[in-house]
MARVO-919107 format. One record per residue (C-alpha): residue in one letter; residue number from 1; x, y, z. Coordinates in Angstrom, 2 decimals. Example, Ala and Ser with C-alpha at 12.3 -4.5 7.8 and 13.67 -1.06 7.14 Angstrom:
// residues 2
R code pos      xx      yy      zz
R    a   1   12.30   -4.50    7.80
R    s   2   13.67   -1.06    7.14
***
This chain:
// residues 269
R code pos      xx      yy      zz
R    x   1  105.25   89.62  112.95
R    x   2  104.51   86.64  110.90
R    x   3  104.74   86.15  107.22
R    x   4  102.97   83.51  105.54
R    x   5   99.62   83.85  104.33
R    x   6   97.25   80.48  104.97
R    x   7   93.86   79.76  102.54
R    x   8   91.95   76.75  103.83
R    x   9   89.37   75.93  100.74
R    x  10   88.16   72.92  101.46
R    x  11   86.69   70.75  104.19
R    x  12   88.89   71.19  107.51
R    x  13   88.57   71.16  110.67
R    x  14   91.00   74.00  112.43
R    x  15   92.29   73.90  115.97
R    x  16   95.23   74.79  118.29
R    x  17   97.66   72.98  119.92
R    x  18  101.01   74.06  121.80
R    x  19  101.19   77.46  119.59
R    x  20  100.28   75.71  117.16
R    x  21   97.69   75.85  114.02
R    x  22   96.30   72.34  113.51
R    x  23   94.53   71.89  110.10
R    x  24   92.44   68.14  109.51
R    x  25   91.67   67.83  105.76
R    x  26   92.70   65.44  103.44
R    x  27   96.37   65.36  105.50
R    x  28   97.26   66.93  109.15
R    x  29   99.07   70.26  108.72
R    x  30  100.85   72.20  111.83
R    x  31  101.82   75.51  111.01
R    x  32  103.38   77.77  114.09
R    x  33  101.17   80.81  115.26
R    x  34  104.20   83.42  115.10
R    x  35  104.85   82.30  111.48
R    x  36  100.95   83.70  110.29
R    x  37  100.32   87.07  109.46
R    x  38   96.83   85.87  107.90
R    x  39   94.44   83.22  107.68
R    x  40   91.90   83.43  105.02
R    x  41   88.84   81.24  105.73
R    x  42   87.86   80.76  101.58
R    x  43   85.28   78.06  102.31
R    x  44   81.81   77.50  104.08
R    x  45   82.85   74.22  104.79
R    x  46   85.75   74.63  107.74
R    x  47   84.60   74.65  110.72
R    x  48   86.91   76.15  113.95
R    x  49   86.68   76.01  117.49
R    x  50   85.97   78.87  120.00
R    x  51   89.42   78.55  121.34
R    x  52   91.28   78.94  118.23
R    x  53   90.01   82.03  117.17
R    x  54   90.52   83.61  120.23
R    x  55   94.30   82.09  120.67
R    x  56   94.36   83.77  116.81
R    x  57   93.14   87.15  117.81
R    x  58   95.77   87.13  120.86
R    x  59   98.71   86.54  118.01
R    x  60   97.59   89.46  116.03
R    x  61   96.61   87.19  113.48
R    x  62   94.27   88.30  110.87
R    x  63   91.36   86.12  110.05
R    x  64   89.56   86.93  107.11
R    x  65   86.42   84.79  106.32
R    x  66   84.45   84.42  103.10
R    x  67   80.98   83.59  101.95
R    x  68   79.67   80.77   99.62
R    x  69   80.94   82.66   96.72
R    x  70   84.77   82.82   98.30
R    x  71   84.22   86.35   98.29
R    x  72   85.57   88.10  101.45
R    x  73   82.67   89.12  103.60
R    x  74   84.32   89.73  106.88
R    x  75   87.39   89.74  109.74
R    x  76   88.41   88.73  113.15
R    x  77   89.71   92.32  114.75
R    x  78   90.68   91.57  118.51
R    x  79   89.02   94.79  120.51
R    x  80   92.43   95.50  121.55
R    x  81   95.14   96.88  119.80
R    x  82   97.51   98.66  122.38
R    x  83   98.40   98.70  125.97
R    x  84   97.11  102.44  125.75
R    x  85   93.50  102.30  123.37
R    x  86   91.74  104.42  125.41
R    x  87   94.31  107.29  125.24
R    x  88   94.93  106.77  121.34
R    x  89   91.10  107.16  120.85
R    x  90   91.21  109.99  123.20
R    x  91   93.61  111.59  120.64
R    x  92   91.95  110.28  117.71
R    x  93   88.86  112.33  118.84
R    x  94   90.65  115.15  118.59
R    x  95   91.62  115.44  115.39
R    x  96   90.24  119.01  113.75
R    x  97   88.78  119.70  110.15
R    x  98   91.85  121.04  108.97
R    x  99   93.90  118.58  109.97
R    x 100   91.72  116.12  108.43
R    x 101   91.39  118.01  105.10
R    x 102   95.76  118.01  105.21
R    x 103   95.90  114.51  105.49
R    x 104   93.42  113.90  102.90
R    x 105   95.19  115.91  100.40
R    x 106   98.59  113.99  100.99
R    x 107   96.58  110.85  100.68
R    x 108   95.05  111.97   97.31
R    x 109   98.15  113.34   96.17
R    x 110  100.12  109.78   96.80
R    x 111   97.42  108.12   95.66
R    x 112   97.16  110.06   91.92
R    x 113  100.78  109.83   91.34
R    x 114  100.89  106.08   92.41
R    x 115   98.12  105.97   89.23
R    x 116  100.32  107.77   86.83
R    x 117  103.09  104.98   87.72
R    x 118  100.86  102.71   86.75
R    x 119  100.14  104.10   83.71
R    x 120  103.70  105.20   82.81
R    x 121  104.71  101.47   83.60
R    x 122  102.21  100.14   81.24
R    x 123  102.51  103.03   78.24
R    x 124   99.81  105.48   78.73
R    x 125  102.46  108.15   78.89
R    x 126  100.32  111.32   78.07
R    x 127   97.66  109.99   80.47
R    x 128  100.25  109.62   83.37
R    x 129  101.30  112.98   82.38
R    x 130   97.92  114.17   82.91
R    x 131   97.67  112.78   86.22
R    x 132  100.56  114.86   87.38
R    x 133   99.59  117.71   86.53
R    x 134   95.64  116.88   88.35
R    x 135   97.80  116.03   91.41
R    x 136   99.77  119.28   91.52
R    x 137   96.11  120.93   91.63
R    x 138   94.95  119.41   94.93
R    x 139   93.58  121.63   97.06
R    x 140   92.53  121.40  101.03
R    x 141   90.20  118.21  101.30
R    x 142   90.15  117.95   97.67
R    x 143   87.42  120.25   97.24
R    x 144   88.40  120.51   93.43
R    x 145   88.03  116.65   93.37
R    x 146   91.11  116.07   91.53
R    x 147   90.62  111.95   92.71
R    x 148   87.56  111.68   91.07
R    x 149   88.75  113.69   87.63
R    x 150   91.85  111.30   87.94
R    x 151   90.08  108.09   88.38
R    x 152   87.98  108.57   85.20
R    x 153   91.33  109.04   82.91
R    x 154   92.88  106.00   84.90
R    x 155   90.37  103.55   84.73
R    x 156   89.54  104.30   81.17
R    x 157   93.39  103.85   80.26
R    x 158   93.71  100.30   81.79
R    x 159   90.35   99.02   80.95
R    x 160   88.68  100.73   77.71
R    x 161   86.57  104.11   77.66
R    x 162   83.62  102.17   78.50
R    x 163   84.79  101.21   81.38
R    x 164   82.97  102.35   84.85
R    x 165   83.48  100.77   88.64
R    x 166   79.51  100.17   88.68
R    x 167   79.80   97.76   85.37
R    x 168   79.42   93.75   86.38
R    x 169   82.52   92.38   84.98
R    x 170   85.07   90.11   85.90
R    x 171   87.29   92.95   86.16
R    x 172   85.10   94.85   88.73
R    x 173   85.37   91.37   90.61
R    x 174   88.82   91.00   90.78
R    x 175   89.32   95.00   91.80
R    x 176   86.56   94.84   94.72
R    x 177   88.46   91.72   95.48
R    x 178   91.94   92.57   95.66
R    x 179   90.23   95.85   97.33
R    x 180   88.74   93.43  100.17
R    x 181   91.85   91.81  101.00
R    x 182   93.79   95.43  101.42
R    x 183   91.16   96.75  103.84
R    x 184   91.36   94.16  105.73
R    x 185   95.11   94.46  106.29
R    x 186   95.05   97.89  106.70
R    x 187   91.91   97.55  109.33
R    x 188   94.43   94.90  111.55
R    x 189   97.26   97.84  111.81
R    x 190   94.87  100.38  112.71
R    x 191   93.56   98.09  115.82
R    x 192   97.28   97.24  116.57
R    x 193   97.95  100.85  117.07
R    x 194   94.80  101.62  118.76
R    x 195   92.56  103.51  116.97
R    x 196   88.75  102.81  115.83
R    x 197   88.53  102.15  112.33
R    x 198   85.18  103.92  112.45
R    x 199   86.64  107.11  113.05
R    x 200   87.95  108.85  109.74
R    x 201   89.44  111.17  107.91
R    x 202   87.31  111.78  104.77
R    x 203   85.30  109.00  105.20
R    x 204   82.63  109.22  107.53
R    x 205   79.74  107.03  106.72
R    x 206   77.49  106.62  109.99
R    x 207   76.92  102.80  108.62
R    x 208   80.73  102.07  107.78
R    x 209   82.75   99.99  110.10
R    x 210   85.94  100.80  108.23
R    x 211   86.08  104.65  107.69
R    x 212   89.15  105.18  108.94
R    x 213   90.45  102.35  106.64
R    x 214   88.88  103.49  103.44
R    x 215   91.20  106.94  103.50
R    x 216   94.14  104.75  104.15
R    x 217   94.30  102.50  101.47
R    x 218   93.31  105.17   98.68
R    x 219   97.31  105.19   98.14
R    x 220   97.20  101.08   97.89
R    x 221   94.89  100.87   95.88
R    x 222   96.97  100.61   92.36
R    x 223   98.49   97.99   93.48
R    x 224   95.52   95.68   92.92
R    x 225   94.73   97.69   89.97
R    x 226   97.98   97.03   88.06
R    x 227   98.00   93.49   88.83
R    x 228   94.02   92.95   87.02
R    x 229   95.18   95.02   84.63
R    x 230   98.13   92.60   83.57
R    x 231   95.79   89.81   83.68
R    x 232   92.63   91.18   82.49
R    x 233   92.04   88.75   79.82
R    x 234   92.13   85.57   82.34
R    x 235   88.39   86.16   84.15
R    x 236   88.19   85.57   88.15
R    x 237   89.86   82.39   88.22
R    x 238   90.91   80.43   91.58
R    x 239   94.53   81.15   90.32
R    x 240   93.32   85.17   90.62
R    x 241   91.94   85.07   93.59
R    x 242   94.53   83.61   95.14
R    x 243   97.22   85.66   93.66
R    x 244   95.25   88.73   95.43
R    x 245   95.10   87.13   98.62
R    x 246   98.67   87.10   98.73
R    x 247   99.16   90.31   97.38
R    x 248  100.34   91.56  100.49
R    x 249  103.32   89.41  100.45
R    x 250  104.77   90.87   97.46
R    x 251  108.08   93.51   96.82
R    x 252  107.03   97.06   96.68
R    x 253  109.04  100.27   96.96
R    x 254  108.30  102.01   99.75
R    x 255  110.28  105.15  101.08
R    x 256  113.06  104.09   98.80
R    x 257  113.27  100.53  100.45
R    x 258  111.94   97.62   98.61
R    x 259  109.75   95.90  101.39
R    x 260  106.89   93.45  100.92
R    x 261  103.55   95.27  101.11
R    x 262  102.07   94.55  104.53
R    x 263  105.17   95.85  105.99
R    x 264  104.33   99.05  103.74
R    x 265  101.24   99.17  104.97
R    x 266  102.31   99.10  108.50
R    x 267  104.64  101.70  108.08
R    x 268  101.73  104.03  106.30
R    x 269   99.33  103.35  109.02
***
C-alpha cells in the first residue's frame, strides 16, 4: 500500500516508465508506483496517456481529477477490486432491512460522538454533552433522526447560529471539499474489497454512484470539519486545499491505535 499523496497543478505531461510515474513540467520527476496511494489531477492543463492510467488503476492507485475550478469532480475506480467480485456482490445483495437499519445506527452513533469530540476538543462542553445524550437515543435506522437533530447543534457550535450547509461560504467550500477527497478514499476500499459502491446501506439514491460510500464516511466526516473549523478565518486558499487533500495522511486514533487516516479508513470499510 503506498503512502504519499501526489498534486500535479500545473502544466505536465504524465507517463510511465519501468514502474515508474514520470512527471514533465518545469523539471522531470520519477516517483515509484508502489510508493502512491493517490494522485490528484488539480489542473485542466496535464495531460496523461492511455497507458498510464490504466498501469495506475492496476496499482490500486487512486486518481482523483478536478475541474477548472480545482474542485474534485471525479475518480479512476478500476472495475475490479477482488479475485472474488462477483461472489462479494452476490453477498452484498443480500443484505436485509434490518441489517441495514443495525449498521446505520452504529454508523450514526460513531458518527455523533466523533461530533461531541470535536466539540469537547474545541470548548463547547454543554453542546458535546448534548450530543451524547442524542446518541444514546438512536433508534433502528435512525427513525428518531438523532443525526439530523445533532448536526444542527454541531454546525451551529463551530460556525455561528446562522450557519446552514446550503449557505455559499468559504466554509461550505472547504467542508464539500475536504468531503470530496474522503469519498473518494473510501469509494477505492470499497472496490478493493469488492463491493459496488452503488449498493447502500441508508443511502439509496437511484442517481448516486457512491451510495454505499456516503453511509461510510458519516463517521469521517469530523475530521474535515475540525480542521475548517481551526482555520475558518483563512478563506479557501491553495494552502487549504491542499492541506485537505492530504488529509488522509494524517495521525488519527483509531481502535486505540494511532494510525494515519486512510489506513483507518481501510480498516472501517
Amino acid at each position: 500500500m503506498g503512502w504519499r499523496i501526489v498534486v500535479v497543478d500545473s502544466v505536465s505531461k504524465l507517463s510511465c516508465k519501468n514502474g515508474y510515474l514520470v512527471v514533465h513540467g518545469e523539471s522531470i520527476k520519477m516517483i515509484h508506483l508502489g510508493e502512491i496511494d493517490t494522485l490528484m489531477l488539480s489542473t485542466t492543463q496535464a495531460t496523461i496517456t492511455a497507458y498510464t492510467l490504466c498501469e495506475l488503476a492496476k496499482n490500486k492507485i487512486r486518481v482523483v481529477f478536478c475541474d477548472e475550478k480545482k474542485n474534485p469532480y471525479g475518480e479512476l475506480c478500476p472495475y475490479y477490486g477482488q479475485y472474488n467480485s462477483s461472489k462479494k456482490i452476490a453477498l452484498q445483495n443480500t443484505w436485509t432491512k434490518q441489517l441495514k437499519f443495525e449498521a446505520f445506527k452504529k454508523i450514526i452513533f460513531v458518527k455523533i460522538n466523533n461530533q461531541a469530540k470535536v466539540l469537547e476538543r474545541n470548548g463547547f462542553l454543554l453542546q458535546a454533552n448534548e450530543l451524547k445524550k442524542m446518541s444514546e437515543d438512536i433508534l433502528t435506522g435512525d427513525e428518531s433522526n438523532r443525526e439530523g437533530l445533532a448536526a444542527k447543534v454541531y454546525f451551529r457550535s463551530l460556525f455561528g447560529s446562522d450557519f446552514t450547509r446550503e449557505l455559499n461560504s468559504s466554509i461550505n467550500t472547504a467542508l464539500n471539499y475536504g468531503y470530496a477527497i474522503l469519498l473518494s478514499a473510501i469509494n477505492r476500499e470499497v472496490i478493493l474489497n469488492g463491493c459496488l459502491t452503488q449498493i447502500g446501506i441508508k443511502h439509496n439514491n437511484e442517481y448516486n454512484y457512491f451510495n454505499l460510500s456516503c453511509d461510510l464516511i458519516e463517521p469521517f466526516r469530523p475530521i474535515v470539519d475540525e480542521y475548517v473549523f481551526l482555520h475558518k478565518n483563512e478563506g479557501f486558499s491553495a494552502e487549504i486545499k491542499l492541506d485537505l487533500v492530504t488529509l488522509t495522511a494524517k495521525k488519527v486514533k483509531y481502535d486505540g491505535q494511532e494510525v494515519i487516516l486512510s489506513y483507518a479508513i481501510k480498516k472501517a470499510v
